[in-house]
C-alpha positions, -999 to 999 in steps of 0.1 A, spaced: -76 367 -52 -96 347 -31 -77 315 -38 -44 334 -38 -49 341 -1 -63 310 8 -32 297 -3 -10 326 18 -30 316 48 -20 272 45 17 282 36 21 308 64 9 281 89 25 255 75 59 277 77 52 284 112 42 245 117 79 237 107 99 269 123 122 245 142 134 225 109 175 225 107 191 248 89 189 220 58 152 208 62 140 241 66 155 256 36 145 223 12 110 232 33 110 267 22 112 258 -10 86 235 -9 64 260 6 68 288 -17 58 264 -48 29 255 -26 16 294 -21 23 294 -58 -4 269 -64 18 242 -78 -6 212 -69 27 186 -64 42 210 -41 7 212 -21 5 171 -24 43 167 -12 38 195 14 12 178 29 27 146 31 54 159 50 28 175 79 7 140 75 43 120 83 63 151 104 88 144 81 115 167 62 113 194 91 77 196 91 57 192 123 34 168 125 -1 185 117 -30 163 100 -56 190 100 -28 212 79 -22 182 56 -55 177 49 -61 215 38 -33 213 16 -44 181 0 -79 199 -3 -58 228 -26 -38 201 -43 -72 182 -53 -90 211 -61 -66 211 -89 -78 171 -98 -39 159 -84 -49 124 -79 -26 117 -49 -41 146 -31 -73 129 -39 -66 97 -23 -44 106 3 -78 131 10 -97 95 11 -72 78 33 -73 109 59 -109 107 60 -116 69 65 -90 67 93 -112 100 108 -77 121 113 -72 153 103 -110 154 91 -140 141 101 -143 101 101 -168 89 68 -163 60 51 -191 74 22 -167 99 17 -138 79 11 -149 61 -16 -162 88 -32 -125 101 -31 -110 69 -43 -134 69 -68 -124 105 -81 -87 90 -81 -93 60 -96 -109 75 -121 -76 92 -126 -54 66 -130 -43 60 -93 -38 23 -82 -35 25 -47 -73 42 -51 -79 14 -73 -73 -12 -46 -84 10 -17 -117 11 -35 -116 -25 -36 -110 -32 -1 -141 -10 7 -167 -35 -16 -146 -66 2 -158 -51 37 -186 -31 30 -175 -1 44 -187 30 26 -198 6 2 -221 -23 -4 -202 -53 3 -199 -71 -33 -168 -92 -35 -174 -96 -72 -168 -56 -78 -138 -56 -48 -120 -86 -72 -130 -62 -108 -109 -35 -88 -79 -55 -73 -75 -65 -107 -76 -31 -121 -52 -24 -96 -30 -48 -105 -30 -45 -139 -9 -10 -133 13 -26 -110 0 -24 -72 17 -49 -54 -14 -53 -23 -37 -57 -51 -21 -87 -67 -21 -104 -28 -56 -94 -26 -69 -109 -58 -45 -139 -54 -66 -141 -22 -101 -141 -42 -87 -163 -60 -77 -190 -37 -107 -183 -16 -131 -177 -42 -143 -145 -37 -163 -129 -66 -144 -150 -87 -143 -185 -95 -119 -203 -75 -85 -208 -91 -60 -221 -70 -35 -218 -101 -43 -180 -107 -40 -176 -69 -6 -184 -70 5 -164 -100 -13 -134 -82 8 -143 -47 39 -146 -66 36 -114 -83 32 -99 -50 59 -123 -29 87 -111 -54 80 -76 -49 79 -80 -8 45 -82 0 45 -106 31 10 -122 34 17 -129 0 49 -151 4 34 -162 32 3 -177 15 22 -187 -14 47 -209 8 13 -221 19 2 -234 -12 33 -248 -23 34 -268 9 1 -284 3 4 -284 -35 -25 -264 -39 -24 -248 -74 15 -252 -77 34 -288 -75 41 -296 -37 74 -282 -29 85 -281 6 121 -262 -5 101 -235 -21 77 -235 9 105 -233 30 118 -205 18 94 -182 7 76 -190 49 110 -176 58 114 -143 38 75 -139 48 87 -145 91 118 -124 86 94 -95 72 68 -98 99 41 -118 89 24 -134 120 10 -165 105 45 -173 89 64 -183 118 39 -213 131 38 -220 90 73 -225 89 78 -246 115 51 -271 107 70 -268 69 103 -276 90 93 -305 107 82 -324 78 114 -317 58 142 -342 52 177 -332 61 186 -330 23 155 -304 17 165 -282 47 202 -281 35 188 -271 2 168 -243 11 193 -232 33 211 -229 1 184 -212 -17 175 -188 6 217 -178 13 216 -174 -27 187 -153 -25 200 -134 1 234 -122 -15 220 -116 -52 216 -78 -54 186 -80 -76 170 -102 -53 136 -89 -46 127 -77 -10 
């Protein structure tokens, strides 16, 4: 019964939390936070989320997100768990420890969760929370990345390149960076037009480097725009008309990846 009102009480406040929703949001909200007082640990997880992001007519409310996560990953929900970690290495919501974020992400990982898998991995790369052992950040980037997480194949790719707790494989790198580049990662298509402009672990390419430094500017990346330029000024008028070709194709094929 205990557990039952516990529940009562986070719903209640997180109903209050979101009283001035639309007519819409708060009824897809109401919904969301009856399954929640029901003790459905998705609803919790989801529920939470919204009061993290103040999205989907919930106020914003981090301490409230973090309770709910807390009910979510009593019930082992490993998204609770690591969104739990996340909240408590950035110190919002919940008291800043970077101990107690890896010992979340490690519960998660455990679990299955990749974005635990490479969070836990960043922590051994910096030290934070952790020892600092690049050899056991690269075994978890590649864990990572073995179920599909995107950051963790530009992370290893970086190891890789750099040398970090694995041998250095400038090859493997690139693999690693493409894996990521396709799937809109922009440090990774940035470092990958990198290597294919120096011919480091791909054949030198300055097309390729061309484009993949431009995808990488137009998504943000800060070191892409000086890369590009340095790629553009040692391009022939024939390579730059190709890329522009490339990068136009790229650009209207609707299965082009971000």
């Amino acid at each position: 019964m205990a557990a039952c009102g516990a529940a009562a009480a986070l719903i209640a406040a997180a109903a209050a939390a979101g009283a001035g929703a639309d007519d819409g949001a708060a009824a897809d909200l109401a919904t969301l936070q009856r399954a929640a007082a029901a003790g459905d640990a998705a609803a919790q997880f989801a529920l939470g989320e919204r009061h993290w992001k103040g999205t989907g007519g919930a106020a914003m409310q981090p301490a409230l997100a973090v309770e709910l996560w807390t009910a979510a990953a009593r019930q082992m929900h490993p998204g609770a768990i690591f969104a739990l970690g996340n909240a408590v290495a950035e110190g919002r919501g919940a008291p800043r420890s970077a101990e107690r974020a890896v010992a979340l992400w490690r519960h998660a990982a455990a679990a299955g969760h990749a974005g635990a898998m490479t969070a836990l991995g960043r922590a051994y790369a910096a030290g934070a929370g952790a020892p600092a052992d690049p050899a056991e950040a690269a075994r978890w980037f590649q864990r990572a990345a073995a179920k599909g997480d995107a950051e963790a194949e530009y992370l290893l790719g970086w190891h890789y390149e750099n040398g970090q707790g694995v041998e250095m494989d400038l090859t493997q790198a690139a693999i690693c960076y493409l894996n990521a580049a396709e799937r809109g990662v922009p440090a990774a298509q940035n470092n990958l037009g990198v290597l294919y402009a120096d011919g480091a672990g791909v054949p030198q390419n300055l097309v390729e480097s061309w484009v993949w430094l431009s995808r990488a500017a137009a998504a943000g990346d800060p070191k892409a725009p000086a890369n590009l330029e340095a790629v553009r000024r040692r391009m022939s008028r024939e390579e730059r008309r190709r890329a522009q070709e490339r990068l136009a194709e790229i650009s209207r094929s609707p299965a082009a990846p971000r």
